[in-house]
Z-matrix of the N, CA and C atoms (Angstrom, degrees):
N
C 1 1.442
C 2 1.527 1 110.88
N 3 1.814 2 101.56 1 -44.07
C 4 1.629 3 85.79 2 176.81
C 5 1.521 4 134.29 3 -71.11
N 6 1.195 5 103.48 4 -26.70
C 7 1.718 6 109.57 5 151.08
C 8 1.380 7 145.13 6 -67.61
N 9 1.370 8 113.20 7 5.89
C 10 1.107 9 119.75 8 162.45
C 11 1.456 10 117.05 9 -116.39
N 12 1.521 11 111.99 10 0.93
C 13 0.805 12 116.84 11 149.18
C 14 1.829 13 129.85 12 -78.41
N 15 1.131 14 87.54 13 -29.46
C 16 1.608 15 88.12 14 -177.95
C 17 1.522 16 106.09 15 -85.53
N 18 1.529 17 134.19 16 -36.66
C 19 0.900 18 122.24 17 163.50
C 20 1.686 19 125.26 18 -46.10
N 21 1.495 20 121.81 19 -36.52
C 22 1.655 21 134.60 20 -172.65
C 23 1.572 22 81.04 21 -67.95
N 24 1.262 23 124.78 22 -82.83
C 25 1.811 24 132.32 23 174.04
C 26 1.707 25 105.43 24 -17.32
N 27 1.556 26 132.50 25 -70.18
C 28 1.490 27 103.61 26 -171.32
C 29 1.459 28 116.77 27 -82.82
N 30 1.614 29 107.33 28 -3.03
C 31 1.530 30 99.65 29 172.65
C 32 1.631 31 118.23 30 -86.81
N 33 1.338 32 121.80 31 -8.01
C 34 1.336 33 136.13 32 166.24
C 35 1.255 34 126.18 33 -67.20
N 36 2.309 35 97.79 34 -50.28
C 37 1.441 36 89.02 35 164.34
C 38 1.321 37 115.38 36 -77.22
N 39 1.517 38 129.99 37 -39.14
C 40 1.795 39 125.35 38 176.27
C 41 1.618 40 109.31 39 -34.16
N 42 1.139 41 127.07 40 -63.03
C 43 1.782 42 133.42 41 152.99
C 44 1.131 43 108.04 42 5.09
N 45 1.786 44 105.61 43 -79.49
C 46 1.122 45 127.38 44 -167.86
C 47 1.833 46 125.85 45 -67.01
N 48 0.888 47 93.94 46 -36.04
C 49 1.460 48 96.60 47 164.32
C 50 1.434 49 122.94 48 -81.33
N 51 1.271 50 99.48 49 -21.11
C 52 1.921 51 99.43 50 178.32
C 53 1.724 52 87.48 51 -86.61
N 54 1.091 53 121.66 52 -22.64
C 55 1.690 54 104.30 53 -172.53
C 56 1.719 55 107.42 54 -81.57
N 57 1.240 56 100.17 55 -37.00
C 58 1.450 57 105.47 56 174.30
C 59 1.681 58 114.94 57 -51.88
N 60 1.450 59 107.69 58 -31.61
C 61 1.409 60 100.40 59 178.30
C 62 1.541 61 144.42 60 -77.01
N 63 1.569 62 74.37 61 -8.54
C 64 1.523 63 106.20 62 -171.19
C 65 1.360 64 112.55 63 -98.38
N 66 1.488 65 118.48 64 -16.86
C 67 1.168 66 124.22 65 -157.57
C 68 1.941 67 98.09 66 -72.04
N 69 1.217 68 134.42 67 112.94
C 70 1.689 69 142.73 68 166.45
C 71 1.374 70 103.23 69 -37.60
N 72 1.751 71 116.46 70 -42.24
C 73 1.570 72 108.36 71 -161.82
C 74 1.859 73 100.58 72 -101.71
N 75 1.465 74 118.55 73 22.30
C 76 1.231 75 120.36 74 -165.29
C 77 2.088 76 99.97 75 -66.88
N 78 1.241 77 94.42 76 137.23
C 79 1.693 78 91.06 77 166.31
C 80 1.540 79 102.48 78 -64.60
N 81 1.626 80 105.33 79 151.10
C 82 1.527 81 127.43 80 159.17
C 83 1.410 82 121.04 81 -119.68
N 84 1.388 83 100.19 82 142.22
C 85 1.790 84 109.25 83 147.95
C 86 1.345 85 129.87 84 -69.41
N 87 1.286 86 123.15 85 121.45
C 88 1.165 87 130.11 86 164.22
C 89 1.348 88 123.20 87 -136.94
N 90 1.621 89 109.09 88 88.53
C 91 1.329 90 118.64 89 -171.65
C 92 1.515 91 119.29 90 -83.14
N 93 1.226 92 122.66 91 176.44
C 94 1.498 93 136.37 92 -149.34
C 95 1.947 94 90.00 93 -113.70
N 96 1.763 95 110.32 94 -50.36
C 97 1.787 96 96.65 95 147.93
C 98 1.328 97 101.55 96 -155.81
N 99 1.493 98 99.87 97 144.81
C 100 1.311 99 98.43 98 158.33
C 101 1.522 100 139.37 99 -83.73
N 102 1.282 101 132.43 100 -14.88
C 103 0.856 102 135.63 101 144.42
C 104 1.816 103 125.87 102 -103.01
N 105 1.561 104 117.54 103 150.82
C 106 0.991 105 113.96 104 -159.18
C 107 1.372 106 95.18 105 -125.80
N 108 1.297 107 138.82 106 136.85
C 109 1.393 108 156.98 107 176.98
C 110 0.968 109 120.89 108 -90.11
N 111 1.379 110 156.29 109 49.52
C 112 1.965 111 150.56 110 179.39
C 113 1.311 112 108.53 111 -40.11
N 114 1.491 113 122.43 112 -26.74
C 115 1.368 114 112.94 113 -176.95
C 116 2.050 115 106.24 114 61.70
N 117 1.385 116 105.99 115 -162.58
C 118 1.417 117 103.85 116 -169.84
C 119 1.490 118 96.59 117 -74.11
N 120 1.396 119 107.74 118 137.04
C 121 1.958 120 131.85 119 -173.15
C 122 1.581 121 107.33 120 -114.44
N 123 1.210 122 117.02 121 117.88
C 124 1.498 123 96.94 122 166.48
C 125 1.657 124 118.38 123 -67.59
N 126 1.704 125 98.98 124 144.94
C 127 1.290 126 92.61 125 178.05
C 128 1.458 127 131.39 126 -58.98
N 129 1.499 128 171.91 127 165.43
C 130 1.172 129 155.33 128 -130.65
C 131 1.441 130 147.02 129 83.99
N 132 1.636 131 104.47 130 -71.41
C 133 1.354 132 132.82 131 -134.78
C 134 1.934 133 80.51 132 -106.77
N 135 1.348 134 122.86 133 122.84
C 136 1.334 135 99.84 134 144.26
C 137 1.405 136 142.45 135 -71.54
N 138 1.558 137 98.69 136 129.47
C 139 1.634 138 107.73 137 -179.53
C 140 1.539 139 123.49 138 -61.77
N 141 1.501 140 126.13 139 131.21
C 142 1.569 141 99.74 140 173.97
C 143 1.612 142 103.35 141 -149.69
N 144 1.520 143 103.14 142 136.35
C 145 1.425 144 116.73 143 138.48
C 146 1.225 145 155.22 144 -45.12
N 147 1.160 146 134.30 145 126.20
C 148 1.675 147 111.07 146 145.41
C 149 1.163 148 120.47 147 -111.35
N 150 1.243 149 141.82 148 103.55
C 151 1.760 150 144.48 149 -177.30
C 152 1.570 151 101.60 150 -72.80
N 153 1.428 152 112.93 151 111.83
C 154 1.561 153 115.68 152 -174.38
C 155 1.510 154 91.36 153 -98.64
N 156 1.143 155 87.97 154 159.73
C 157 2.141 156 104.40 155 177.80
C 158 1.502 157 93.53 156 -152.81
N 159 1.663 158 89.56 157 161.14
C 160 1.571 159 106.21 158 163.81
C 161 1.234 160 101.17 159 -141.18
N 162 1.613 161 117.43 160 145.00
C 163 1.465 162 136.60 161 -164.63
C 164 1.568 163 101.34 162 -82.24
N 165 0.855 164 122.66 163 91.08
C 166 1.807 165 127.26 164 -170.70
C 167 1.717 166 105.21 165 -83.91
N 168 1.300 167 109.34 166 0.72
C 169 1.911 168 110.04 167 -170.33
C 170 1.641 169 90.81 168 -109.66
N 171 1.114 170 91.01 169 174.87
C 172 2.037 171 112.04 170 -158.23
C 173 1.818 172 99.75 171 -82.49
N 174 1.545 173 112.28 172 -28.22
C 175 1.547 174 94.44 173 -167.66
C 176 1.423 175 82.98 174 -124.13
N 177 1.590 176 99.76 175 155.88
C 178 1.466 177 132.21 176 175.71
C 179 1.629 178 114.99 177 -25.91
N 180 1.513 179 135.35 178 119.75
C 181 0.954 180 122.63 179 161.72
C 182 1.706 181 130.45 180 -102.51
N 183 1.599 182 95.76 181 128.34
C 184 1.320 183 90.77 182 -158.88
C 185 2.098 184 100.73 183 -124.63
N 186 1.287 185 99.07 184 122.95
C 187 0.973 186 117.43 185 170.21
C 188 2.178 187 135.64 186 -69.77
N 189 1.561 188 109.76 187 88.92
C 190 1.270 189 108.99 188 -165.86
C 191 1.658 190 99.63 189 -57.76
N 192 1.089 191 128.65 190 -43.93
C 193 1.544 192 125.87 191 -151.35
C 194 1.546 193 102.76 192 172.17
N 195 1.482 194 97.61 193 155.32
C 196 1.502 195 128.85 194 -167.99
C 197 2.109 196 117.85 195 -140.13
N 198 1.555 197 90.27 196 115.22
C 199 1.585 198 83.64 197 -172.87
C 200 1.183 199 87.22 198 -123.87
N 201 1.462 200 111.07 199 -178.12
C 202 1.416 201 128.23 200 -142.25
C 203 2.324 202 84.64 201 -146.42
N 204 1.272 203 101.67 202 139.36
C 205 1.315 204 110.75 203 170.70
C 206 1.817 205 113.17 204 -76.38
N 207 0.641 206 118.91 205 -0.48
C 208 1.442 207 137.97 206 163.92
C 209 1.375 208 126.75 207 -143.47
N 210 1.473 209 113.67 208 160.39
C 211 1.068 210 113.13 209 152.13
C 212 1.932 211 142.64 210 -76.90
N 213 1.101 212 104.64 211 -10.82
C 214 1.813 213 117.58 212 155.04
C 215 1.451 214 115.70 213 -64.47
N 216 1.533 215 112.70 214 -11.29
C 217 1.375 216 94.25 215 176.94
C 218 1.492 217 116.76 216 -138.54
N 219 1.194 218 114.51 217 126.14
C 220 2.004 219 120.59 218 -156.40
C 221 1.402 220 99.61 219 -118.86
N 222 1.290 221 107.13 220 127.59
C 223 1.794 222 122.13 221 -166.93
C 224 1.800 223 89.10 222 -108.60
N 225 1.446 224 121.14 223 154.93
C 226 0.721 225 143.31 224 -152.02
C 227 1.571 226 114.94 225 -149.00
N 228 1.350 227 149.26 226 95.76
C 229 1.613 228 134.17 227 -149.89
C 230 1.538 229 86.04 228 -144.39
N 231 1.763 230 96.85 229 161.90
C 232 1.319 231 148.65 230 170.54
C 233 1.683 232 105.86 231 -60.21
N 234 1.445 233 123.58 232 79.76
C 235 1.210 234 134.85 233 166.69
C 236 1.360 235 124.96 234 -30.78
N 237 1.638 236 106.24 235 -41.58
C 238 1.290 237 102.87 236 -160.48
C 239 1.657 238 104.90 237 -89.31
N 240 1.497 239 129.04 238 161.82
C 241 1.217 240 123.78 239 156.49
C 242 1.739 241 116.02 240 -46.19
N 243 1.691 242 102.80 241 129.14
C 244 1.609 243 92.97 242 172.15
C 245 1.595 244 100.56 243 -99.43
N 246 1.046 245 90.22 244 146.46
C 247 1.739 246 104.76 245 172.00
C 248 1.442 247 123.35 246 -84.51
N 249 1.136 248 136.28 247 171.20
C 250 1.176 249 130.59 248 -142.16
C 251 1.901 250 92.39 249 -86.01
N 252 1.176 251 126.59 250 -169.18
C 253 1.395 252 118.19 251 -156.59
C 254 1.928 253 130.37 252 -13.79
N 255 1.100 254 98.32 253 50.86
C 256 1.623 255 126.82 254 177.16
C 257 1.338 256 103.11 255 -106.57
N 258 1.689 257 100.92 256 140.07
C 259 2.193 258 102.18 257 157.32
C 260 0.977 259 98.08 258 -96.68
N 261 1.055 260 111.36 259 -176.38
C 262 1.586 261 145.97 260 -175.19
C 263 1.875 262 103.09 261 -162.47
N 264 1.117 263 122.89 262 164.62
C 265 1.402 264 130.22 263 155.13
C 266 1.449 265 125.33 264 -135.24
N 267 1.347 266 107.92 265 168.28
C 268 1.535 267 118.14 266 -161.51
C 269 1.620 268 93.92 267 -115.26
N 270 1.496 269 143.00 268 108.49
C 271 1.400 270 114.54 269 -174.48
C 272 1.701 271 90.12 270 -103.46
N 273 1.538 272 119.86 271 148.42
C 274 1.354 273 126.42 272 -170.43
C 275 1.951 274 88.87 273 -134.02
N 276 1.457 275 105.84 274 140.08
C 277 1.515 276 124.80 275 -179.22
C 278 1.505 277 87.41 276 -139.13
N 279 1.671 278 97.18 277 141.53
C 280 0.893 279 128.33 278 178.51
C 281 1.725 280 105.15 279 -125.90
N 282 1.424 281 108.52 280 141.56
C 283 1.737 282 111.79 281 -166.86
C 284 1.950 283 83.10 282 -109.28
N 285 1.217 284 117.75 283 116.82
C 286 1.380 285 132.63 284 156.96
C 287 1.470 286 118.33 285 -65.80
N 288 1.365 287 119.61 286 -37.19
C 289 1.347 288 121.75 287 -174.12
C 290 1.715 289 126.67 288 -50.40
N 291 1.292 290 105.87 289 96.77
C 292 1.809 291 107.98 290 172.58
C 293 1.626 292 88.63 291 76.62
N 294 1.946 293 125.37 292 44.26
C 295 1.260 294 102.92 293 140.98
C 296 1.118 295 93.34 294 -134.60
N 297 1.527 296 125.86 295 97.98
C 298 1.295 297 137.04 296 176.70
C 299 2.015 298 102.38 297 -77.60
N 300 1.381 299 100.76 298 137.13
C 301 1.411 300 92.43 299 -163.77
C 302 1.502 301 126.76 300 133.37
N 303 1.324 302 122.79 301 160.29
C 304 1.695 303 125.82 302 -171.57
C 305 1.952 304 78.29 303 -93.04
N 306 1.514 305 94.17 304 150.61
C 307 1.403 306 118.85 305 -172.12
C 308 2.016 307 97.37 306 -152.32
N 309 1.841 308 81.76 307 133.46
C 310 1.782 309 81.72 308 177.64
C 311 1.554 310 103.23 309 -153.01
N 312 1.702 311 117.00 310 103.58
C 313 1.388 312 136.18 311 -127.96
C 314 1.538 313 105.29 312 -123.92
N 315 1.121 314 156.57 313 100.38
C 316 1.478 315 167.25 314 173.99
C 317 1.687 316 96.47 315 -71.68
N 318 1.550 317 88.33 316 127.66
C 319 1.963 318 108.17 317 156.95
C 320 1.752 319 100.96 318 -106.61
N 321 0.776 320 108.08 319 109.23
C 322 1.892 321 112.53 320 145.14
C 323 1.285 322 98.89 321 -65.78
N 324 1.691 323 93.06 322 139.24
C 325 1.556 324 106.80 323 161.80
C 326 1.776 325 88.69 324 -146.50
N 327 1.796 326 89.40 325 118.39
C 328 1.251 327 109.48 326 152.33
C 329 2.019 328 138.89 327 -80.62
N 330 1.012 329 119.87 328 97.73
C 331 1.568 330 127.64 329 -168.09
C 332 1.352 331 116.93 330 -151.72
N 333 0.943 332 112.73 331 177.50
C 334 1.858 333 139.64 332 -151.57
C 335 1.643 334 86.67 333 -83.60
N 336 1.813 335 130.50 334 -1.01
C 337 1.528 336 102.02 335 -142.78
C 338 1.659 337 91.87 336 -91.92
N 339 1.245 338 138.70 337 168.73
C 340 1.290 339 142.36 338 176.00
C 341 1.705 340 103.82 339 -91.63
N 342 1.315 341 84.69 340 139.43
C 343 1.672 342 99.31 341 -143.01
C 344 2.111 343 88.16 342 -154.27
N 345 1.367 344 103.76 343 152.96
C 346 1.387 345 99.39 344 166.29
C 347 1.316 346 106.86 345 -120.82
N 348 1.534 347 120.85 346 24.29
C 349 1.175 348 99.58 347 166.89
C 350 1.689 349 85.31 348 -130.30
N 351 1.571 350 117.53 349 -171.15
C 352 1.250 351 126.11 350 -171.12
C 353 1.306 352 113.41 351 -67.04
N 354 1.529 353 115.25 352 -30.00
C 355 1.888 354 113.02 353 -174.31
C 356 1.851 355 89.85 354 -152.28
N 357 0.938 356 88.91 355 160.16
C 358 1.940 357 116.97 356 -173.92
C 359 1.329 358 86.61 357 -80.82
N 360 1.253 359 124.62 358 161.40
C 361 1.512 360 152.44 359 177.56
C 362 1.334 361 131.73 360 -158.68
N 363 1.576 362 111.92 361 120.92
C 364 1.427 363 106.60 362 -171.67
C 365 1.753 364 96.91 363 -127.82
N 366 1.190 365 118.04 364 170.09
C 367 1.298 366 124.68 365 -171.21
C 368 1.709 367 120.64 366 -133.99
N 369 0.929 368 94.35 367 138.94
C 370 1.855 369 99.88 368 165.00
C 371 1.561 370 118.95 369 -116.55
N 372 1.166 371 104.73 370 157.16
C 373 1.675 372 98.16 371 -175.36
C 374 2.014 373 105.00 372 -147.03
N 375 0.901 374 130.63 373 163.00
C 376 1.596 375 115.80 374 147.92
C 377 1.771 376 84.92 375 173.54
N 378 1.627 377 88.31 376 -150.76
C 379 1.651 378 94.76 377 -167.63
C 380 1.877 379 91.14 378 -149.91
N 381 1.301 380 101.55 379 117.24
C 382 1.667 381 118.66 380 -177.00
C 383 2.043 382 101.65 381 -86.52
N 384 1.518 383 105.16 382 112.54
C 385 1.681 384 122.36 383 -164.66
C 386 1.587 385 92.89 384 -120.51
N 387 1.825 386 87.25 385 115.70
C 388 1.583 387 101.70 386 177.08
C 389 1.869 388 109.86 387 -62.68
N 390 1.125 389 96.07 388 -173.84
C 391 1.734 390 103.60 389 174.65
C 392 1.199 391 96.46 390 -78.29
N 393 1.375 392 142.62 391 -32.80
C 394 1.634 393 135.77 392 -154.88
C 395 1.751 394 90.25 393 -81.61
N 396 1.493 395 109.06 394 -35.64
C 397 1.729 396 91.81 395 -169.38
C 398 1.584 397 104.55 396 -99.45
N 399 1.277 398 112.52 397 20.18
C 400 1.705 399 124.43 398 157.60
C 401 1.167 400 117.51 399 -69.72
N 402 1.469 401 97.08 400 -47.09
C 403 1.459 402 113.22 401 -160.19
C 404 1.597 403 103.16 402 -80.01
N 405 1.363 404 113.65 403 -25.27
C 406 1.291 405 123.50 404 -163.77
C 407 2.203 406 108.75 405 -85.56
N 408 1.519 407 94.87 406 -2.57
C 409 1.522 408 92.81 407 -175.60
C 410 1.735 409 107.29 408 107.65
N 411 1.181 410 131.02 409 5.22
C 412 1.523 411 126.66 410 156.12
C 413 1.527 412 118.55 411 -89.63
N 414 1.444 413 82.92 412 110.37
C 415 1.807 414 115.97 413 -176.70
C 416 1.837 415 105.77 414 -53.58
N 417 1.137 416 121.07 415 133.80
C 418 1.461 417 123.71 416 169.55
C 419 1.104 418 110.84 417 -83.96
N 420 1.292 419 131.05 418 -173.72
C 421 1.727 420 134.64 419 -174.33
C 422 1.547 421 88.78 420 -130.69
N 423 1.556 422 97.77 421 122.85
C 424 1.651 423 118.57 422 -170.67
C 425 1.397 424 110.49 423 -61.24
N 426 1.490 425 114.94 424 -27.19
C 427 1.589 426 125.53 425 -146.21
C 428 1.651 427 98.00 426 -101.23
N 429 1.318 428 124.58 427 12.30
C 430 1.202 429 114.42 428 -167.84
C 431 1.369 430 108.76 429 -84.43
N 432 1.509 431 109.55 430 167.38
C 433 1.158 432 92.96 431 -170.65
C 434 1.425 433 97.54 432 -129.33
N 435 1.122 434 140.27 433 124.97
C 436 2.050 435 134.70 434 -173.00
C 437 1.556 436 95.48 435 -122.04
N 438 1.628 437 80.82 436 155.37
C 439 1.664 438 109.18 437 168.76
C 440 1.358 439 119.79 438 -102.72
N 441 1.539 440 117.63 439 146.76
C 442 1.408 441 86.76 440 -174.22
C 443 1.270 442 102.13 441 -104.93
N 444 1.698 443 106.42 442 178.73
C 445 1.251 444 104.57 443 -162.78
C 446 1.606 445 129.63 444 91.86
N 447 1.490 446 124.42 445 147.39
C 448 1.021 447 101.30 446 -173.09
C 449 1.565 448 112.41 447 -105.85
N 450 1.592 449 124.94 448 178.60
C 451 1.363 450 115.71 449 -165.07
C 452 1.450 451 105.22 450 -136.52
């Protein structure tokens, strides 16, 4: 019984996601970027984003949840349903501390939005520069933007 139950369960959700794709009035993402560049970060400081979007599809887009391919990096989203030409944002922090090094980090975002793959995906990337290679002549990227505190 319990296997035919679970089989009715992933063929309901499989259904459902192929119907979702199909759906004409499905909400969309249409972000401002999908990937985000920090360029050289001092090590420390958390780094952070906000990935803005606007829902360009006819019905409400509503976001269940947002994970992070690691744990150094904690995504942060827009609770409420967005409505159809509405933003919303995704805020993504990155923890610098003791990852000296180029880093290139995936958010899943699970939601209603029509998508051809199973979940939306946005990315971060840069390269975390100790004080020794500060000191040594590696330029930071002016435009960054940190949180303080650590995460």
């Amino acid at each position: 019984m319990k296997r035919i139950l679970s089989v009715l369960f992933l063929l309901t959700f499989t259904l459902g996601v192929f119907a979702q794709n199909n759906n004409p009035n499905a909400p969309v993402f249409k972000f401002v970027e999908e990937t985000h560049d920090f360029g050289n970060i001092k090590e420390g400081p958390v780094g952070q984003v906000d990935f803005v979007f606007t829902n360009t599809g006819k019905e409400a887009l509503v976001i269940q949840n947002c994970s992070a391919s690691c744990g150094c990096t904690t995504p942060d989203w827009t609770k409420d349903p967005i409505l159809p030409g509405k933003t919303g944002k995704i805020t993504v922090k990155y923890n610098t501390q003791g990852r000296v090094g180029s880093f290139n980090k995936t958010v899943y975002i699970a939601s209603n939005a029509k998508s051809d793959k199973e979940r939306y995906e946005i990315y971060i990337k840069g390269n975390v520069v100790s004080e020794t290679q500060m000191d040594n002549g590696t330029k930071l990227n002016p435009s960054v933007q940190s949180a303080p505190g650590k995460h």
